[in-house]
C-alpha positions in Angstrom: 0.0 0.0 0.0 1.4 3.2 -1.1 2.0 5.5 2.2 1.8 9.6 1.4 2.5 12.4 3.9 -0.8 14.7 4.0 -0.8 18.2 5.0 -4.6 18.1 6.7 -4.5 21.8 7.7 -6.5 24.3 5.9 -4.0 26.9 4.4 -2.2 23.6 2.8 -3.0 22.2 -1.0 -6.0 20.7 -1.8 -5.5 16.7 -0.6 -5.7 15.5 -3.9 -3.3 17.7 -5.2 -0.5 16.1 -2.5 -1.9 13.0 -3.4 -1.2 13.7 -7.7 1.8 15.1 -6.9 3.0 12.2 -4.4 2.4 9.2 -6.7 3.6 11.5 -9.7 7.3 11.7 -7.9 6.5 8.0 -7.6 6.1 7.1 -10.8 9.3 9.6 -12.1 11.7 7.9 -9.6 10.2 4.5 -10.7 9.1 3.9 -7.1 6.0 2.4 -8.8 7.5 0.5 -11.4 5.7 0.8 -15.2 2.7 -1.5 -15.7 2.5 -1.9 -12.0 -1.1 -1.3 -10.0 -2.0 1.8 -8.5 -4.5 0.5 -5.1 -7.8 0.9 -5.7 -9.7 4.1 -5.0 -11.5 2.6 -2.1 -8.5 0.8 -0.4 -5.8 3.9 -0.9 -9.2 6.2 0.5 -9.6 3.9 3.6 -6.0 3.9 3.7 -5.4 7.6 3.2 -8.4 8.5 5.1 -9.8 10.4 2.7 -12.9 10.1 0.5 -13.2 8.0 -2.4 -13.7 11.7 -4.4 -10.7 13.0 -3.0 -8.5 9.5 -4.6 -10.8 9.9 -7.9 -9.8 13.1 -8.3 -6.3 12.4 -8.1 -6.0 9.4 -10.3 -7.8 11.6 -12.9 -5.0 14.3 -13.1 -2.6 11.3 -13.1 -5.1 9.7 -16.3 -5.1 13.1 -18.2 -1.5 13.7 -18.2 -0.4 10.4 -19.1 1.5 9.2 -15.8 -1.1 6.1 -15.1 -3.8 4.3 -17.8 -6.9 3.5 -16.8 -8.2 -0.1 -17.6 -11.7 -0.7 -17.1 -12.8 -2.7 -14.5 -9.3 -3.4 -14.0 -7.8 -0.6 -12.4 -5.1 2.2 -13.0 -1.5 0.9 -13.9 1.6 3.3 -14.1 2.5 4.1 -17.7 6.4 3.5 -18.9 8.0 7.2 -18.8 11.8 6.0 -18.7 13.7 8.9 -19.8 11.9 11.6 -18.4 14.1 13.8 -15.7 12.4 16.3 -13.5 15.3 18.7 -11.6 14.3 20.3 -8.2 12.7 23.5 -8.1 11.4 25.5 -5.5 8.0 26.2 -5.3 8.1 29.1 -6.7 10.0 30.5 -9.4 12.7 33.3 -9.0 12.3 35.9 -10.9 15.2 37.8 -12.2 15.4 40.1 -15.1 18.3 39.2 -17.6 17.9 42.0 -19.6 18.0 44.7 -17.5 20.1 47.9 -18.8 23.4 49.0 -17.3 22.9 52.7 -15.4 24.9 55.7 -16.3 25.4 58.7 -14.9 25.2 60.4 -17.6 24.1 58.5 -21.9 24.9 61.0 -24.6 24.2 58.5 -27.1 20.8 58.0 -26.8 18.1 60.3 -29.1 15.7 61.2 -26.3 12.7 63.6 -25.9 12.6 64.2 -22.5 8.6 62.4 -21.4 7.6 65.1 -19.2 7.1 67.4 -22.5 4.6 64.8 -23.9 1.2 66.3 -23.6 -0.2 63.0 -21.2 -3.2 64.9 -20.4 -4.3 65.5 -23.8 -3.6 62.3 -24.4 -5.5 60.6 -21.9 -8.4 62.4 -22.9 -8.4 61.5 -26.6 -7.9 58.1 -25.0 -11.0 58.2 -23.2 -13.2 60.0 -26.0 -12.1 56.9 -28.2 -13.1 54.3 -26.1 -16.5 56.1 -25.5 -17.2 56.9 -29.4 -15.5 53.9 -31.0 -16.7 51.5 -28.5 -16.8 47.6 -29.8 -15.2 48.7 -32.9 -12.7 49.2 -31.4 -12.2 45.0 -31.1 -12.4 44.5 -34.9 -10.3 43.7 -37.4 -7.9 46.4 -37.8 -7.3 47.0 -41.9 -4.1 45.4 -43.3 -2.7 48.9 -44.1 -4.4 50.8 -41.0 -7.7 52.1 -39.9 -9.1 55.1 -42.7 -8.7 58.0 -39.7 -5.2 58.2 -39.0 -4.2 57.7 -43.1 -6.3 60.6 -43.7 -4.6 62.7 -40.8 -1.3 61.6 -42.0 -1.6 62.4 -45.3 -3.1 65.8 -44.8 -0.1 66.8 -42.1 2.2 65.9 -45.0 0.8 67.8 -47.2 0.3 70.6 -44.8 4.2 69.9 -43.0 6.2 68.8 -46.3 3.9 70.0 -49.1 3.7 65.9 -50.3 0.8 65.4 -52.0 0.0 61.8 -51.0 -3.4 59.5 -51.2 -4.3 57.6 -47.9 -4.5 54.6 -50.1 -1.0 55.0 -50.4 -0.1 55.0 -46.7 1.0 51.3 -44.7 0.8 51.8 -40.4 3.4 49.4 -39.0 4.6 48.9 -35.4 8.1 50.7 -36.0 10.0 51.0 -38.8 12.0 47.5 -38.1 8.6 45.9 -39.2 7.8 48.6 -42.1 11.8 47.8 -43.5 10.8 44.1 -43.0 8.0 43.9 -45.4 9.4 46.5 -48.1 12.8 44.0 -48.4 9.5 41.3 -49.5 7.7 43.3 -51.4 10.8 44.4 -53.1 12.0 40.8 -54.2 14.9 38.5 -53.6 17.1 40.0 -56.3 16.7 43.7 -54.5 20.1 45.0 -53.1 20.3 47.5 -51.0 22.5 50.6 -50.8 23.0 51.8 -47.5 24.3 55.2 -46.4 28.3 54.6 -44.5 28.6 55.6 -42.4 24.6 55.2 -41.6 22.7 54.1 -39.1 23.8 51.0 -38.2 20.4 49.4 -36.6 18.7 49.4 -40.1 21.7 47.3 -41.7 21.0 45.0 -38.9 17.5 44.2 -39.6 18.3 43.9 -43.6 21.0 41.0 -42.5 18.8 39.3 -40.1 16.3 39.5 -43.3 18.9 38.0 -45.2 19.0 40.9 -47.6 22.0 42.0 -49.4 22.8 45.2 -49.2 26.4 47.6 -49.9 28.1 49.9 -47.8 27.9 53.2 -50.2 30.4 55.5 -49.2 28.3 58.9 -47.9 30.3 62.3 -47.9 29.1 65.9 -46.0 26.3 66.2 -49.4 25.0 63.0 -48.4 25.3 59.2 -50.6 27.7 59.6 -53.2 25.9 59.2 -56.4 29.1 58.1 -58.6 29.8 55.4 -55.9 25.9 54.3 -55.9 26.0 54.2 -59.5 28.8 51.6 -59.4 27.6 49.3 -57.1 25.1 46.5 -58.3 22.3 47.8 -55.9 18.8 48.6 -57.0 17.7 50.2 -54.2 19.3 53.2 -51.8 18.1 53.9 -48.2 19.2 57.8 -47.7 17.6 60.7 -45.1 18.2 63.4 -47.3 16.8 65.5 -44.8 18.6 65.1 -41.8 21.3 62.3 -41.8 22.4 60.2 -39.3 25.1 60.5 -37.8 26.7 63.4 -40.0 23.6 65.6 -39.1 23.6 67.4 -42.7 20.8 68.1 -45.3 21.4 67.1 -48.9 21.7 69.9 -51.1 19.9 69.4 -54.2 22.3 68.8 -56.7 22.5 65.3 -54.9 19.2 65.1 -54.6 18.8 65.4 -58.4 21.8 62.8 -59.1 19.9 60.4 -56.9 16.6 60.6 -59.0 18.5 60.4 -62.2 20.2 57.1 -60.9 16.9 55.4 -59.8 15.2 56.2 -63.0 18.3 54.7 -65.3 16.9 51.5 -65.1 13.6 49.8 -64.6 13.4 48.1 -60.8 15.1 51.1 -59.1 14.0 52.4 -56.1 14.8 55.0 -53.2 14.0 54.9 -50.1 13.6 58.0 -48.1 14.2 57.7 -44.3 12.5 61.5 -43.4 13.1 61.0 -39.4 13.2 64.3 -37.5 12.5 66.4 -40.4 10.1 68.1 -37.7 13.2 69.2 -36.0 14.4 72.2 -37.8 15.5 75.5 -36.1 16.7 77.6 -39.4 15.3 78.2 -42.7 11.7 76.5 -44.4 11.6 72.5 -44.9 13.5 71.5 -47.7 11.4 69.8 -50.1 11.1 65.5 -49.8 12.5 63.5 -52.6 9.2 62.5 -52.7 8.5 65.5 -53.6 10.6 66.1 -56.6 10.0 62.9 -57.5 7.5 62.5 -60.8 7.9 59.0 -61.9 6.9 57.3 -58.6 10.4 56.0 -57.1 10.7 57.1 -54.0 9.0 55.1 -51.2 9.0 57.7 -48.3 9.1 56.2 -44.4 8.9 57.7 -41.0 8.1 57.3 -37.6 6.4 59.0 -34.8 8.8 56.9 -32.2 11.4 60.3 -31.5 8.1 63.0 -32.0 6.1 61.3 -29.2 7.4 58.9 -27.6 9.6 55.3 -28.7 7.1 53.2 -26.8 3.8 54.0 -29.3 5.7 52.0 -31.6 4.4 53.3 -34.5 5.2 54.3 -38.1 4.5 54.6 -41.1 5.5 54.5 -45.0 4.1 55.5 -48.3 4.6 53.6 -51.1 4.0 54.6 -54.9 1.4 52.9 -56.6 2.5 50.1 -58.5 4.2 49.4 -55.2 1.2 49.8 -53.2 -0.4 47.5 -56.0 2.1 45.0 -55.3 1.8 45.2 -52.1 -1.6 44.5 -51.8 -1.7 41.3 -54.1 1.1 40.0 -51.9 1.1 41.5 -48.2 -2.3 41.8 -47.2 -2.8 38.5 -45.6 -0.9 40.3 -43.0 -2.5 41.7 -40.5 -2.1 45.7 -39.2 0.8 45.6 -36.1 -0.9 48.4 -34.6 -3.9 48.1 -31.8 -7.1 50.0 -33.2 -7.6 52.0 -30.0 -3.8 53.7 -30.6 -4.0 54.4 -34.2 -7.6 56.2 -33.5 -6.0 58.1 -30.2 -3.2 59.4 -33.2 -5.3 60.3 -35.6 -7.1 62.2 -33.4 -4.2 64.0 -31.8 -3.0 65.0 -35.3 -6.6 66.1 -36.5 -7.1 68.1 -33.7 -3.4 70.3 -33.9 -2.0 68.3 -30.7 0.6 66.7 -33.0 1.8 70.7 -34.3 1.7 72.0 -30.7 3.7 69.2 -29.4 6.7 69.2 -32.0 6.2 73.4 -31.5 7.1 73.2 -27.7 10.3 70.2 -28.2 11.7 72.4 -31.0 11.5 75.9 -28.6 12.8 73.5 -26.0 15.6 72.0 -28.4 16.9 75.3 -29.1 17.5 76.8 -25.9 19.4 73.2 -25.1 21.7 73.9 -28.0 22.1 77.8 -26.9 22.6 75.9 -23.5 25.7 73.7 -25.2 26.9 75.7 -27.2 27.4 78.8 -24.1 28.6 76.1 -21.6 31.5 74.9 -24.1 32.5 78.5 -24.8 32.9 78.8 -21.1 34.8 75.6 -20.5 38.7 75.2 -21.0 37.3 72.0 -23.6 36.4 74.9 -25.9 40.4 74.9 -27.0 40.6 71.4 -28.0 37.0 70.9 -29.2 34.6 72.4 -31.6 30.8 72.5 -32.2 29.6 71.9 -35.3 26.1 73.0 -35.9 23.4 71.5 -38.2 19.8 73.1 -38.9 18.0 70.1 -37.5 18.5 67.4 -35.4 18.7 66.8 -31.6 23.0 65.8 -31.5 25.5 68.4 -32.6 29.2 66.8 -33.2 32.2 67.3 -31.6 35.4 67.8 -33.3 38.1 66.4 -31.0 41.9 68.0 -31.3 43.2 65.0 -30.4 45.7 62.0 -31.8 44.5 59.5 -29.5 42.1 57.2 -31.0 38.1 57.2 -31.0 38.0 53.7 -29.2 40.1 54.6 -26.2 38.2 58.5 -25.7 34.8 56.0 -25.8 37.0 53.7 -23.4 37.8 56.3 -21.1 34.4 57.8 -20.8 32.9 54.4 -20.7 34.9 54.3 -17.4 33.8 57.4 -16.0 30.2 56.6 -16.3 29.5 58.1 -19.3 27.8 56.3 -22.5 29.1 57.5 -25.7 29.5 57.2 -29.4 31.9 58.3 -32.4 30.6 58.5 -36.0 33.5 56.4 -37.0 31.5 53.5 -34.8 28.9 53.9 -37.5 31.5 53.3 -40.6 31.5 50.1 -42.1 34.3 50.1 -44.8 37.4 51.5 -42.9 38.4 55.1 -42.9 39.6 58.2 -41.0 37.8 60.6 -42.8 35.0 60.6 -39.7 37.7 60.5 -36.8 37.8 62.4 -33.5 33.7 62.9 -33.8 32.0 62.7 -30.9 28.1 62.5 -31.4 26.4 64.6 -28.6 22.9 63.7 -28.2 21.4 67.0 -25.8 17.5 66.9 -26.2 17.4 65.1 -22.3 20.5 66.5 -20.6 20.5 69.0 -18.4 23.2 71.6 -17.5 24.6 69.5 -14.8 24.8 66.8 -17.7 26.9 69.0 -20.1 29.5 70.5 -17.1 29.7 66.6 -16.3 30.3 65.9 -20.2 32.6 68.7 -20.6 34.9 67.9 -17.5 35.5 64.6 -17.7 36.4 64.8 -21.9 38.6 67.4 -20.9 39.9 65.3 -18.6 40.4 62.2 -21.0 41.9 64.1 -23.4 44.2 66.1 -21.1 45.6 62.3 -19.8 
C-alpha cells in the first residue's frame, strides 16, 4: 500500500493535489515501477483516510497527463516514462530580469525627448473619448494597411508639414519602422540589393541582414550618398535621409538630390527609399522639399516614424509607397494583418486632426533650441572649448564634436565608458574603414541637463588632457 505524507490543515493544498503530486514523484523515480497497480480508489481512500472523491480526483489528473492508464474494470497501472528527468525546483519560481540595462550617470548616445514634455493629459483624454465613441469597434479587425482616420490625418499633415501630396490609399501603419523595413525587403524581391548610407545608421543594416537581404556599404560624404559610388555598385535600391542624416547631421543639397533621381530612374526596378526621421526638427530656414516630392515618376517610397516625436514606446510608423508598389503590395502582403492596436491608431489620428501633434513638436523644438544655446554657451565657457569644436546642423537633436586629439576614438569612448558616461563616435557607425570621420563625438542634448553638459565637458577634458 502506497504511504503519502498529507498536509490536513486548511492553508495547505487541496489533498488531492498532495496526493497527484506524491504518486507522480513516484512514478518519475520509478518507485511504482511501469505497468505496476496503482491501489484501488477505495482501499488507498480507507488507507489515506480520505474520501473515495478525494483519490478519484487524483488518479484523474494522473489519467489526463499520461503518468497512469486506466483499464476498465481493472484498475489504474503506471505508464512506462523512462527517460523523463524532473530537476528540483522550488516552489516558486525566481524571478530575475536578464535584460536589464546597465545605469549611467550620464548617456549622450541615446536620441531622447525628454517624457515630461509629452502632452499625457491631452492624451488621456483622446484616450477616453475613443473608447467612449468607438466602443466595440474598437475589437475589430484592424485594416491590413491601418484604420481610414489616421491615413487621412497623415496624409493631410504631410501635405500641410512637407507639401507631399499623397493619397491615404498610399499610406502602410506598422509597429516601427523594423517591421515597415521588414516587409518592403519582401515586397521588393529576392534580387533587390540594398544601398546603405556609411557611415549610416547602423540598426537598419541590422534588420536587412537578419532578413537576409544584401545590401552595400555606399560610401556617404558631408552632401550625403555619393551618387558616382551608388551608381557603381550593383544595388537597386538606396536607403538615404536626405533631410537630416544620421550621424553626419547634414541636409542634402539638391544637386544630390537630383543625381539620386537620375540614378533610380536609369533603369527599370530602381527604387529610393527615403528615411524623413526628425524632419520636424528644424530651427533655421523652411523645410527643404522630400525626394518624394521632386520625384515624378513614382520612385521614391517615403518612411517615418512617430517613435522620436512622441514617444519610442507608441511604436508606431509609417511608409508611403507609390502605386504600383502599393499595387504589389496589396496582391502579396495583405494577408498580414495591421501591427498596430485600433484604440492607438484612432488616439493618433485624433491628436494630429485636432493640432495636438503641431503643438507638441512646436514646444520640443522651442525646448531643443534653448538646449543647444545651453551647449553651445557652456563649451565656450569651459577650458574644452580649445581642444574641441561645435559643429552645428539646422536640424536634429545631437551636434558633433570635433576632438583636437591624436588619441584614437575607441580609447576617448573607453575612457568615458569608465567614468560613467555612454558615448558614441561617427566612425562606430562606418563600415568600410576610414579616417575621414575621426575624432567625432556624437552629442545627443534633447534630455541632458546643464549638470549633464559640465559633467560631459569635465571629464572629456579630462580624457583628453591624460
Amino acid at each position: 500500500m502506497i504511504t503519502l505524507q498529507l498536509d490536513r490543515t486548511s492553508g495547505g493544498k487541496p489533498l488531492y493535489t498532495q496526493i497527484y503530486e506524491q504518486i507522480r514523484e513516484l512514478i518519475v523515480q520509478g518507485i511504482i515501477s511501469p505497468g505496476e497497480r496503482l491501489p484501488s480508489k477505495k482501499k488507498l481512500s480507507e488507507h489515506l483516510k480520505v474520501s473515495v472523491k478525494t483519490i478519484e480526483n487524483a488518479y484523474f489528473q494522473l489519467a489526463l497527463e499520461g503518468y497512469v492508464q486506466s483499464k476498465e474494470k481493472v484498475g489504474y497501472f503506471a505508464n512506462d516514462i523512462t527517460g523523463f528527468y524532473t530537476e528540483a525546483r522550488s516552489e516558486r519560481p525566481s524571478y530575475t530580469n536578464r535584460f536589464q540595462e546597465d545605469h549611467y550617470r550620464l548617456d549622450i548616445r541615446a536620441n531622447k525627448t525628454p517624457t515630461d514634455m509629452f502632452p499625457l493629459s491631452v492624451w488621456a483624454r483622446i484616450a477616453r473619448e475613443v473608447m467612449a465613441d468607438e466602443g466595440r469597434s474598437l475589437l475589430e479587425t484592424v485594416p491590413f494597411n491601418g484604420i481610414p482616420e489616421l491615413r487621412i490625418a497623415i496624409a493631410e499633415y504631410l501635405y500641410g508639414f512637407r507639401g507631399m501630396k499623397v493619397s491615404p490609399d498610399q499610406i502602410v501603419i506598422g509597429s516601427g519602422t523594423e517591421y515597415l523595413y521588414q516587409r518592403l525587403a519582401r515586397l521588393l524581391g529576392e534580387d533587390c540589393v540594398f544601398g546603405m548610407e556609411d557611415p549610416g545608421y547602423t540598426h537598419t543594416k541590422r534588420i536587412l541582414a537578419n532578413s537576409k537581404v544584401p545590401y552595400r556599404c555606399i560610401p556617404t560624404d558631408w552632401e550625403g550618398m555619393r551618387s558616382d559610388a551608388l551608381t557603381a555598385s550593383d544595388c537597386t535600391v538606396a536607403h538615404v535621409s536626405p533631410m537630416h542624416h544620421f550621424p553626419l547631421g547634414t541636409t542634402m543639397p539638391v544637386q544630390r538630390r537630383v543625381q539620386l533621381l537620375t540614378w533610380v530612374n536609369q533603369k527599370p526596378g530602381r527604387y529610393l527609399i527615403e528615411d524623413d526621421y526628425n524632419s520636424e526638427y528644424l530651427y533655421q530656414g523652411n523645410p527643404v522639399p522630400t525626394l518624394y516630392s521632386l520625384d515624378v515618376r513614382q520612385k521614391v517610397i517615403y518612411i517615418n516614424t512617430f517613435s522620436k516625436t512622441l514617444a519610442p514606446s507608441l511604436r508606431l510608423a509609417y511608409m508611403v509607397l507609390p502605386d504600383e508598389l502599393m499595387d504589389r503590395y496589396v496582391e502579396t502582403t495583405t494577408f498580414y494583418s495591421c501591427t498596430v492596436a485600433s484604440s492607438l491608431q484612432h488616439q493618433l489620428a485624433r491628436f494630429i486632426s485636432e493640432g495636438h501633434f503641431e503643438r507638441h513638436i512646436h514646444r520640443v523644438r522651442q525646448h531643443n533650441l534653448k538646449q543647444r544655446e545651453l551647449v553651445a554657451d557652456k563649451l565656450e565657457a569651459s577650458p574644452l572649448a580649445r581642444s574641441a569644436q561645435l559643429l552645428n546642423s539646422p536640424s536634429g537633436t545631437h551636434f558633433l564634436l570635433r576632438l583636437a586629439t591624436d588619441t584614437p576614438d575607441q580609447d576617448i569612448y573607453q575612457a568615458l565608458l569608465e567614468k560613467g558616461i555612454l558615448s558614441t563616435f561617427v566612425s562606430h557607425y562606418c563600415e568600410q574603414p576610414t579616417n575621414r570621420f575621426d575624432h567625432l563625438l556624437i552629442m545627443n542634448y534633447s534630455s541632458i541637463d546643464a549638470e549633464g553638459i559640465d559633467l560631459l565637458f569635465n571629464e572629456l577634458q579630462a580624457v583628453l588632457q591624460s
